[in-house]
Z-matrix of the N, CA and C atoms (Angstrom, degrees):
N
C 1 1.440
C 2 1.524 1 108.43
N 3 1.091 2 129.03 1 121.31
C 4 1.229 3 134.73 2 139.37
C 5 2.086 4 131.49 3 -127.11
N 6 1.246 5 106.06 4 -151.73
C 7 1.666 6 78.13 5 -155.93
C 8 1.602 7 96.88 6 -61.98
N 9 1.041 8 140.57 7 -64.17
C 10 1.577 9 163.93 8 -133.36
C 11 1.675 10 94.92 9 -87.81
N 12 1.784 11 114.84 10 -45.17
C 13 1.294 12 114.79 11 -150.71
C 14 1.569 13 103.20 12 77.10
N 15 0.818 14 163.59 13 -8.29
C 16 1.516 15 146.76 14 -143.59
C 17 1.794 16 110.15 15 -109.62
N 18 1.628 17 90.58 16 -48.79
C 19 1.605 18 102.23 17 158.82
C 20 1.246 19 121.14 18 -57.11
N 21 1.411 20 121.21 19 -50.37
C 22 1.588 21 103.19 20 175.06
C 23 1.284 22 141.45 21 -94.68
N 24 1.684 23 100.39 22 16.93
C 25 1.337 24 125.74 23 173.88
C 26 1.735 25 101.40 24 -88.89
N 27 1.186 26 118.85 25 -69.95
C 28 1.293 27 110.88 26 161.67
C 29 1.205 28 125.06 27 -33.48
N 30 1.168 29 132.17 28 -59.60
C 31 1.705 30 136.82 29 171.15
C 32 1.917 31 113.45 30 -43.42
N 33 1.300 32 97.23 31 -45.69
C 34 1.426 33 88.28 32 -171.30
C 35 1.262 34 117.46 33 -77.04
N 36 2.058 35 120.55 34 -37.19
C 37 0.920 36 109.93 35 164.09
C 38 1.499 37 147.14 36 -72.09
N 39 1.619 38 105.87 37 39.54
C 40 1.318 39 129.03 38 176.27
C 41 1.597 40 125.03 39 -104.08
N 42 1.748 41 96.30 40 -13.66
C 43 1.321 42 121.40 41 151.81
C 44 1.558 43 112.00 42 -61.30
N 45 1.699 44 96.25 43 133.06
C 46 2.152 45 87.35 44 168.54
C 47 1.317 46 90.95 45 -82.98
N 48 1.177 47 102.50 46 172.44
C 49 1.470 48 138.17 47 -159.72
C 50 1.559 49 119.99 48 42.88
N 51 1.388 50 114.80 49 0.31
C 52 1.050 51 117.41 50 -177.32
C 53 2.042 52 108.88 51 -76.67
N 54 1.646 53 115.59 52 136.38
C 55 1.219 54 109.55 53 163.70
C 56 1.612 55 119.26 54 -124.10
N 57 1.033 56 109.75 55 82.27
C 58 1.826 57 111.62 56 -159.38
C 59 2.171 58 91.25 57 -78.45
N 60 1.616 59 95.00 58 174.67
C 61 1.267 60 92.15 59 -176.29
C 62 1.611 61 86.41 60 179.55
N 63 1.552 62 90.57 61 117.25
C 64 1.853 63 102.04 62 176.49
C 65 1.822 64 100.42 63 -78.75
N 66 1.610 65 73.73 64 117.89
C 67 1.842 66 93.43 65 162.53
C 68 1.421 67 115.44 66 -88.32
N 69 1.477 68 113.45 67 149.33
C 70 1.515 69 102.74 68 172.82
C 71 1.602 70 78.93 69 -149.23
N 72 1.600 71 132.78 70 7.88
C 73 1.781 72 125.30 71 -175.49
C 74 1.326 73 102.35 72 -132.18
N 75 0.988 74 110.94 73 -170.81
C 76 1.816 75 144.85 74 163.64
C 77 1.479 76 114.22 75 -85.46
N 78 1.271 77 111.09 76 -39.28
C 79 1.284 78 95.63 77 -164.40
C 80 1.696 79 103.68 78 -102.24
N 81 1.397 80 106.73 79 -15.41
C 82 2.019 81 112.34 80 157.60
C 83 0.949 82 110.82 81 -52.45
N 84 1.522 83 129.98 82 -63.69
C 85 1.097 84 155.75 83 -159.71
C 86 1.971 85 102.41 84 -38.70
N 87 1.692 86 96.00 85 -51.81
C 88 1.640 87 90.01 86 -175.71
C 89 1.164 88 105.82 87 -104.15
N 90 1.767 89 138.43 88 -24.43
C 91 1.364 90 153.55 89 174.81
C 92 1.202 91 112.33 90 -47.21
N 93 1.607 92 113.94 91 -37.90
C 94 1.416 93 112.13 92 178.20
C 95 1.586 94 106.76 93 -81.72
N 96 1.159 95 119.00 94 -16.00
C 97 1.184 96 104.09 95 -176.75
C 98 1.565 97 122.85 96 -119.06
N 99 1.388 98 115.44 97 4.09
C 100 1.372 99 132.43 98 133.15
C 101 1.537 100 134.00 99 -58.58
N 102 0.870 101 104.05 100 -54.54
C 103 1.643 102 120.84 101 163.04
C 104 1.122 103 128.73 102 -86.05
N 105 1.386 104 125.11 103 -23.94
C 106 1.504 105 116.47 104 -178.37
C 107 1.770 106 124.86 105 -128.28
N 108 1.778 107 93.30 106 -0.47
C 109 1.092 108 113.09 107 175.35
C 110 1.604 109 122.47 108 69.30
N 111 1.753 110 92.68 109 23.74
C 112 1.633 111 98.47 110 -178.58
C 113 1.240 112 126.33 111 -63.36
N 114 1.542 113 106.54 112 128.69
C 115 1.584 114 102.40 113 170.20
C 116 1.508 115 139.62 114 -123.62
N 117 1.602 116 101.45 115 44.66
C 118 1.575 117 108.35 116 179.77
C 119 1.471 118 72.60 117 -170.90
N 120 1.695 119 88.51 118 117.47
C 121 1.884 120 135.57 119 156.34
C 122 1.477 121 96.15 120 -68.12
N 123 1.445 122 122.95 121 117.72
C 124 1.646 123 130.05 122 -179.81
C 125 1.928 124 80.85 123 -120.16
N 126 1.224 125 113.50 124 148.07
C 127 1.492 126 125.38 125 171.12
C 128 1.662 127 115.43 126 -174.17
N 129 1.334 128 78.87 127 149.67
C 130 2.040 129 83.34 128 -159.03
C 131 1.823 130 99.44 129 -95.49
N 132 1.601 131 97.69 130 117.14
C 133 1.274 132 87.59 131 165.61
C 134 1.364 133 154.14 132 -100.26
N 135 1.564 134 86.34 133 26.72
C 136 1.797 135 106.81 134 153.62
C 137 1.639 136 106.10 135 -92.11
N 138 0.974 137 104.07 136 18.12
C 139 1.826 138 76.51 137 -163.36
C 140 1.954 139 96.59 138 -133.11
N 141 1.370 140 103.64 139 -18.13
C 142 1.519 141 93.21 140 174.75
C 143 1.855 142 94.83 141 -141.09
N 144 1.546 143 84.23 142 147.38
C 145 1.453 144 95.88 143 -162.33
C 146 2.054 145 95.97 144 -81.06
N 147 1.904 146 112.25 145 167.18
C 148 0.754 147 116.92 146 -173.30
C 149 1.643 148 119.69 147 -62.77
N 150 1.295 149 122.58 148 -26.63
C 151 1.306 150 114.91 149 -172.13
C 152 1.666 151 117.96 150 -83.03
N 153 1.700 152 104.83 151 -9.00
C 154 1.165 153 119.76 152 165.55
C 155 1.682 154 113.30 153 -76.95
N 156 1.498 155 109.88 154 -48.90
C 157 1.272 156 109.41 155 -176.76
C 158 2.226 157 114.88 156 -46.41
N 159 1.611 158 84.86 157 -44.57
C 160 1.283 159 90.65 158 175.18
C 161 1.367 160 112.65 159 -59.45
N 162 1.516 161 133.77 160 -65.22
C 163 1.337 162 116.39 161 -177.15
C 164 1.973 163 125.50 162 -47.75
N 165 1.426 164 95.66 163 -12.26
C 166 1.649 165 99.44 164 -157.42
C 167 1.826 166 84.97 165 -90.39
N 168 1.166 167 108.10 166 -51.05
C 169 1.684 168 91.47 167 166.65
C 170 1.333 169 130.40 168 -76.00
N 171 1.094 170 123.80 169 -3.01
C 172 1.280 171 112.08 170 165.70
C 173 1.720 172 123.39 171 -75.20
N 174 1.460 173 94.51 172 -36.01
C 175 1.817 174 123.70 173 158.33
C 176 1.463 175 103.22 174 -34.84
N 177 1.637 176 101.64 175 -76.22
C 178 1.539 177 97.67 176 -171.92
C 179 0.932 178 118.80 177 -60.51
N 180 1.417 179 127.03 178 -41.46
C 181 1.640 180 108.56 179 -176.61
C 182 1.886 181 110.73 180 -61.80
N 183 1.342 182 112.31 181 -37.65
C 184 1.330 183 115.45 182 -171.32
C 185 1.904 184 116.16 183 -47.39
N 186 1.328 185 104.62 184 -23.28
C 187 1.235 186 128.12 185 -147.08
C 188 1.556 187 107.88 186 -92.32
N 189 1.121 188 127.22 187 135.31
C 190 1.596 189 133.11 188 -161.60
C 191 1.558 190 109.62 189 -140.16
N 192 1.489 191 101.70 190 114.49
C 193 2.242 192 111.35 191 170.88
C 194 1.779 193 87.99 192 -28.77
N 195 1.827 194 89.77 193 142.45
C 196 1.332 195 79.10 194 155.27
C 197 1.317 196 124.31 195 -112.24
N 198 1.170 197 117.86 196 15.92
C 199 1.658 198 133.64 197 154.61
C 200 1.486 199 92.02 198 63.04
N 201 1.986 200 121.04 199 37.99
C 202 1.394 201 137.19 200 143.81
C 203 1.417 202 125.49 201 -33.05
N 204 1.140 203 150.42 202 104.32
C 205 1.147 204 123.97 203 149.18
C 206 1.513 205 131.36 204 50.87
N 207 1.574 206 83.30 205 -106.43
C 208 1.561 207 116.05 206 179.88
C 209 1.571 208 111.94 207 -72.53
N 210 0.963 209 110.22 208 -21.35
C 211 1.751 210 126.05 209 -172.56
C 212 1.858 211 104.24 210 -81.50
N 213 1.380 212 97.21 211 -36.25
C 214 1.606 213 102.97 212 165.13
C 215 1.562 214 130.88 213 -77.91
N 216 1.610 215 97.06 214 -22.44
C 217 1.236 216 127.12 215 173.82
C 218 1.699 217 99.76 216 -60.20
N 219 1.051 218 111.20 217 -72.69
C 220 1.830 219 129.86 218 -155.49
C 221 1.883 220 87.37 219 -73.47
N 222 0.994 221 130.96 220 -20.51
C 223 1.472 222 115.58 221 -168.63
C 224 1.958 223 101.65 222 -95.34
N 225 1.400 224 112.93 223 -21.93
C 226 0.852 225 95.81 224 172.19
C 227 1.321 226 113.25 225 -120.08
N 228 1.753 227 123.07 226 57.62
C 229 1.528 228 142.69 227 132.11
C 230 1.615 229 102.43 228 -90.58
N 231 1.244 230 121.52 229 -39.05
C 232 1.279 231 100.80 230 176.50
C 233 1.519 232 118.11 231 -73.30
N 234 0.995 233 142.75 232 -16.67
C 235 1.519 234 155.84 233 -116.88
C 236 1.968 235 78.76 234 -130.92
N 237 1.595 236 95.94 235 -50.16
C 238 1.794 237 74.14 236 -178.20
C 239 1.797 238 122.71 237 -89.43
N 240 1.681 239 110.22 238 -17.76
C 241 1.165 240 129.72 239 150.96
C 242 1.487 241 125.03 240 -22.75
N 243 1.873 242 99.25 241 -57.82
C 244 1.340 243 111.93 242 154.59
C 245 1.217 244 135.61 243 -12.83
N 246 1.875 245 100.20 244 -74.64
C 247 1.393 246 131.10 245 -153.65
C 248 1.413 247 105.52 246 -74.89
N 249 1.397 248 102.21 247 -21.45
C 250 1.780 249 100.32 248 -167.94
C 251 1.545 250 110.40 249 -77.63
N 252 1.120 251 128.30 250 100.81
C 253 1.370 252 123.12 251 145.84
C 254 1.643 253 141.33 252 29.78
N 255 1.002 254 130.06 253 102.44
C 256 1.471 255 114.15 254 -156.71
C 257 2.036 256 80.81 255 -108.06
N 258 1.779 257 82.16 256 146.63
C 259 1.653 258 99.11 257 162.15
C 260 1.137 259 132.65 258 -67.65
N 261 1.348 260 141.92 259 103.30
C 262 1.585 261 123.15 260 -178.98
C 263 1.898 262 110.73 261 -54.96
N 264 0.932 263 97.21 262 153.74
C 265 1.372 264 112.53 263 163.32
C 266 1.381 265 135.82 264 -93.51
């Protein structure tokens, strides 16, 4: 959490294996983690009030991959995305 979420959504997904994903809904909250297998809730806490924050994590934790198809498909483009090598600058 920070104010925006945006900073520590970026930051975390610099971790491997990490899949963060700024929530600001209900239906992100479990979508990302049905479908995309997200696993770090990023949320701005200027931007959504506390009784929301609470429902949006309770969402995410509630929330389970649905080990779809296509959902297995897309997790492992990122998974090899990963693996590839970054250029120094």
């Amino acid at each position: 959490m920070c104010g925006s979420g945006v900073g520590a959504c970026v930051c975390a997904n610099k971790v491997p294996g990490v899949r963060a994903g700024l929530v600001q809904d209900h239906y992100s909250a479990h979508q990302g983690v049905e479908h995309d297998d997200m696993n770090i809730l990023c949320i701005g806490g200027r931007v959504v009030g506390p009784l929301v924050v609470e429902d949006l994590v309770d969402t995410f934790l509630a929330a389970k991959f649905s080990r779809g198809e296509r959902h297995v498909r897309r997790l492992r483009k990122v998974v090899a995305l990963e693996a590839q090598p970054v250029a120094a600058k």
